[in-house]
Rosetta silent file (secondary structure, phi, psi, omega in degrees, C-alpha in Angstrom):
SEQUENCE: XXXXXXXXXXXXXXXXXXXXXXXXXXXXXXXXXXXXXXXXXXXXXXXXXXXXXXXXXXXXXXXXXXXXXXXXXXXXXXXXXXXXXXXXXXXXXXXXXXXXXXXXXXXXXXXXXXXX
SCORE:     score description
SCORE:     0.000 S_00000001
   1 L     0.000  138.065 -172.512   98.458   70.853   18.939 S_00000001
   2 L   -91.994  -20.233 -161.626   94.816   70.898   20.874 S_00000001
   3 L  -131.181  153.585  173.733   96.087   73.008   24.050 S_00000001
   4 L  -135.617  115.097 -151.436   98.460   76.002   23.800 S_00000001
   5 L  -143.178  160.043  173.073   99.772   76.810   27.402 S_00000001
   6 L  -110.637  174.737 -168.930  102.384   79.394   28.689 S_00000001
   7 L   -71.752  -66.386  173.201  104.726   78.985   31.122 S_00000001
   8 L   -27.442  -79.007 -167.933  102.351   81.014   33.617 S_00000001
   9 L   -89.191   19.611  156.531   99.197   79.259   33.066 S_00000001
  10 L   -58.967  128.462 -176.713  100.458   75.754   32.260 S_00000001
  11 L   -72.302  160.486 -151.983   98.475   73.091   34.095 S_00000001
  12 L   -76.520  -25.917  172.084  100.747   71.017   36.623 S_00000001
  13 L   -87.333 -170.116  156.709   99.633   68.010   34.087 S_00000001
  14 L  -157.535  103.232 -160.744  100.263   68.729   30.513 S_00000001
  15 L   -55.520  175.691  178.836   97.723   66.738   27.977 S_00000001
  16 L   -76.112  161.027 -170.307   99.208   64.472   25.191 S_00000001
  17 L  -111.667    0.234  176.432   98.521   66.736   22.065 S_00000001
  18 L  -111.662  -35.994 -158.980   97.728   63.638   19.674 S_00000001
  19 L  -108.943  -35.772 -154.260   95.061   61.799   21.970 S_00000001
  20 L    73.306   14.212  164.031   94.233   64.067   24.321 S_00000001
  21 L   -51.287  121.455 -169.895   95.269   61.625   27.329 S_00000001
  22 L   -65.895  -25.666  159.876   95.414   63.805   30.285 S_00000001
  23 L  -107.333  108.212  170.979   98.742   63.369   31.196 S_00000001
  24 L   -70.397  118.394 -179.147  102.071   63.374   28.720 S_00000001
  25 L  -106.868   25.460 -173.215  104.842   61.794   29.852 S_00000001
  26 E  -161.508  143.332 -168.375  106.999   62.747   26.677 S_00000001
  27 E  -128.313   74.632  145.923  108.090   66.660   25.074 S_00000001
  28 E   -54.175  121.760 -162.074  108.993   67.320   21.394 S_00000001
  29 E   -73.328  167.908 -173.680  110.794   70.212   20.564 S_00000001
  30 E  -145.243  143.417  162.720  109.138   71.936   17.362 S_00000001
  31 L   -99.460 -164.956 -167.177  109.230   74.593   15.349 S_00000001
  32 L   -76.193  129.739  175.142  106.280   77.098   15.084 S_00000001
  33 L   -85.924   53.874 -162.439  103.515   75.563   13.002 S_00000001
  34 L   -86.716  133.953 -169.916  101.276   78.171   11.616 S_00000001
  35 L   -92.778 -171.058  147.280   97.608   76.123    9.679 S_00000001
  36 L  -128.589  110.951  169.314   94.912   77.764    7.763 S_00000001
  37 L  -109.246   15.505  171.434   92.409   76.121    8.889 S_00000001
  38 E  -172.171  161.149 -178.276   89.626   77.499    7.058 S_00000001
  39 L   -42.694  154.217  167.435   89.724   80.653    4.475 S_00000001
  40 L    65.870  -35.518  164.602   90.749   83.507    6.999 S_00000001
  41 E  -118.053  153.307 -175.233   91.658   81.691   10.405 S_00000001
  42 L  -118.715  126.106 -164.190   94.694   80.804   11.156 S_00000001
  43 L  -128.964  122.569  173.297   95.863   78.617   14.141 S_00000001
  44 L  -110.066  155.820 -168.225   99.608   78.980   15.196 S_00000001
  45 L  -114.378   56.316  178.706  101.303   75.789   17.048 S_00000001
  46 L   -78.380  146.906  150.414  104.415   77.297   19.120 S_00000001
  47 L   100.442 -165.398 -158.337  106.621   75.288   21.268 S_00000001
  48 L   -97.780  153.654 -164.117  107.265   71.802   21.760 S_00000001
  49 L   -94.722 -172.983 -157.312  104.121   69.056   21.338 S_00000001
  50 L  -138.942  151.884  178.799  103.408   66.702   24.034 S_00000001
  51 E  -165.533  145.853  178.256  102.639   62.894   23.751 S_00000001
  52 L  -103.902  170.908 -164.127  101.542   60.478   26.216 S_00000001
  53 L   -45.073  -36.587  179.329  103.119   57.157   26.479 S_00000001
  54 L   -86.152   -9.528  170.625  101.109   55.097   23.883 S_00000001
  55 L   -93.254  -54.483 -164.506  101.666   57.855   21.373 S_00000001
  56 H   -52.233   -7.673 -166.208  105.434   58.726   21.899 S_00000001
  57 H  -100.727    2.898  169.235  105.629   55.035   21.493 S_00000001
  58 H   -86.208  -27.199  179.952  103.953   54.975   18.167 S_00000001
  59 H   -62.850  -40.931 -173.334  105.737   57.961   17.199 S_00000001
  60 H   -71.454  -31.091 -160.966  108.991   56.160   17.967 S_00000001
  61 H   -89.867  -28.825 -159.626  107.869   53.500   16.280 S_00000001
  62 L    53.736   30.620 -178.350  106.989   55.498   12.898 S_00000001
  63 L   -89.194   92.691 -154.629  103.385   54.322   12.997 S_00000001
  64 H  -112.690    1.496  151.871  101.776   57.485   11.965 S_00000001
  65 H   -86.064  -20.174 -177.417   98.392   55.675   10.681 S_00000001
  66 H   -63.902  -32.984 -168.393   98.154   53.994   13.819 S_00000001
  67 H   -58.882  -50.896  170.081   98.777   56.938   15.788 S_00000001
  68 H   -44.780  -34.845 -161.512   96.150   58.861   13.317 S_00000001
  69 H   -83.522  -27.923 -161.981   93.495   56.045   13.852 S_00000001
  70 H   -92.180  -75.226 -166.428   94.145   56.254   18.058 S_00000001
  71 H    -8.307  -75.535 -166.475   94.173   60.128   17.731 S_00000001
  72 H   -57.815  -32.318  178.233   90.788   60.133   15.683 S_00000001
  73 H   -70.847  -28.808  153.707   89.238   57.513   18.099 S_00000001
  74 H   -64.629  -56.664  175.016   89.946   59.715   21.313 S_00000001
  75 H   -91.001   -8.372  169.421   88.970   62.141   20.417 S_00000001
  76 H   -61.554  -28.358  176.994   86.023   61.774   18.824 S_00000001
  77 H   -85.072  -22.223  159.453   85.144   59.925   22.064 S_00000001
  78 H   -73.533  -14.222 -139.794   86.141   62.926   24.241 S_00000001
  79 L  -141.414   13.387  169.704   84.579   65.523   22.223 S_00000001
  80 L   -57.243  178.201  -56.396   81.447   63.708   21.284 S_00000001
  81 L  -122.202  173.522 -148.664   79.058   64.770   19.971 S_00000001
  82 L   -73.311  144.450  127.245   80.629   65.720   16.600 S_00000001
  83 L   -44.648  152.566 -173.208   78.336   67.136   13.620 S_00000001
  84 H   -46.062  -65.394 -159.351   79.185   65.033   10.215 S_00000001
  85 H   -38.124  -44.005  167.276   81.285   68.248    9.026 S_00000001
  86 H   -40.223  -62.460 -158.193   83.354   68.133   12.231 S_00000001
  87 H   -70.903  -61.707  162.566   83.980   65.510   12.094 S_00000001
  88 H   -58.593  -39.403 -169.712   85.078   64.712    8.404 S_00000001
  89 H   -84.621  -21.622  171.556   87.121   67.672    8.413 S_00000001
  90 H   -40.894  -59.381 -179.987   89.011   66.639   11.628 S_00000001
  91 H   -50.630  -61.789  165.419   89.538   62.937   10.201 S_00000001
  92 H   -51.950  -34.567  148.820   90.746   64.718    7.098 S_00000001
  93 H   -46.905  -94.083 -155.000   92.872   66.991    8.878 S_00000001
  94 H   -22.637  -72.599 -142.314   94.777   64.439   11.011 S_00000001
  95 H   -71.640  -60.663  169.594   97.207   62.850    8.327 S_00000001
  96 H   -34.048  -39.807 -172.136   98.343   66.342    6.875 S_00000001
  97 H   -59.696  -51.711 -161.717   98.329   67.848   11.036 S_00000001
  98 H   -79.176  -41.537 -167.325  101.080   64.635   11.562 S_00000001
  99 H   -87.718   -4.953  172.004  103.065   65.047    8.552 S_00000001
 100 H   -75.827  -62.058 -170.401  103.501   68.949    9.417 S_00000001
 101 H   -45.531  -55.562  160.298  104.518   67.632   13.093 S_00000001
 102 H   -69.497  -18.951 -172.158  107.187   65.317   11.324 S_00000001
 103 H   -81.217  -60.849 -163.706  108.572   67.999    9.170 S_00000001
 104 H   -95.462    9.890  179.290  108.830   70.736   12.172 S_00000001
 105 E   -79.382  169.865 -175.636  110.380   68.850   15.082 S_00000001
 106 E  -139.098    5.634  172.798  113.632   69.751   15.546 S_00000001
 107 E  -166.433  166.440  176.798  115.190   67.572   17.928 S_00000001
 108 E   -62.209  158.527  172.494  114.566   63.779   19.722 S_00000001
 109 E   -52.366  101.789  156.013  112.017   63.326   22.449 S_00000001
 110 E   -58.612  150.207  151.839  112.630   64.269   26.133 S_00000001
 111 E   -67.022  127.549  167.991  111.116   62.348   29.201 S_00000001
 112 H   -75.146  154.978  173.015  108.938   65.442   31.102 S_00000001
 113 H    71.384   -9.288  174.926  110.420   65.548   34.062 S_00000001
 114 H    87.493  -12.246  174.876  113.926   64.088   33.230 S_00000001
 115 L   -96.296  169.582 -167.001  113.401   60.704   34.061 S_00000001
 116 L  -103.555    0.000    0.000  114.143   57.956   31.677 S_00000001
C-alpha cells in the first residue's frame, strides 16, 4: 500500500494503491500486512487496499504480471526521477508486495461508494 489514510484525514478521493491513479473506484478488505523493508524498518499495511478500475480489473482477472508491469510503469513515471537502487529494489519488490496482497485479503472486492 503507497498511502495509509485514517478515517479523519482521508482525502475525499482515495488513490489506487497498485498504480497510483488518483482515484479508486474499487476497496479490498485485508488483513494487516506488516514488510521489512530493509534491516530495521518496518512498514505496516492496515486496512483494506484500493484499486482503480484498470487494476481491480486485472486483479479480477488474475493477471498479477500484468498488473506488476502497469504498477512498475506508473509509477516510475510518477515518481521519476528514480536512482538505479530505487528503482531495482522497487521492481524487485513488486511481485513479492502482490503475492502478500493475495495471501491477506480476506473478502471479494466492493464498488467505493456502493454502486455496481
Amino acid at each position: 500500500m503507497f498511502l495509509q489514510c485514517t478515517p479523519g484525514n482521508a482525502p475525499a478521493k482515495r488513490p489506487c494503491d497498485f498504480c497510483v491513479h488518483p482515484a479508486a473506484a474499487w476497496s479490498y478488505p485485508c488483513r494487516t500486512i506488516i514488510r521489512e523493508v530493509v534491516e530495521g524498518l518496518q512498514v505496516i499495511m492496515a486496512g483494506p487496499w484500493h484499486a482503480c478500475a484498470p487494476c481491480h480489473r486485472l486483479i479480477a482477472a488474475g493477471k498479477w504480471a500484468e498488473l506488476r508491469r502497469r504498477s512498475l510503469r506508473l509509477y516510475r513515471a510518477t515518481h521519476r526521477p528514480l536512482t538505479r537502487a530505487a528503482d531495482t529494489a522497487i521492481a524487485a519488490d513488486l511481485a513479492p508486495l502482490l503475492h502478500q496482497f493475495r495471501t491477506h485479503r480476506t473478502g471479494p472486492a466492493e464498488r467505493i461508494g456502493g454502486a455496481s
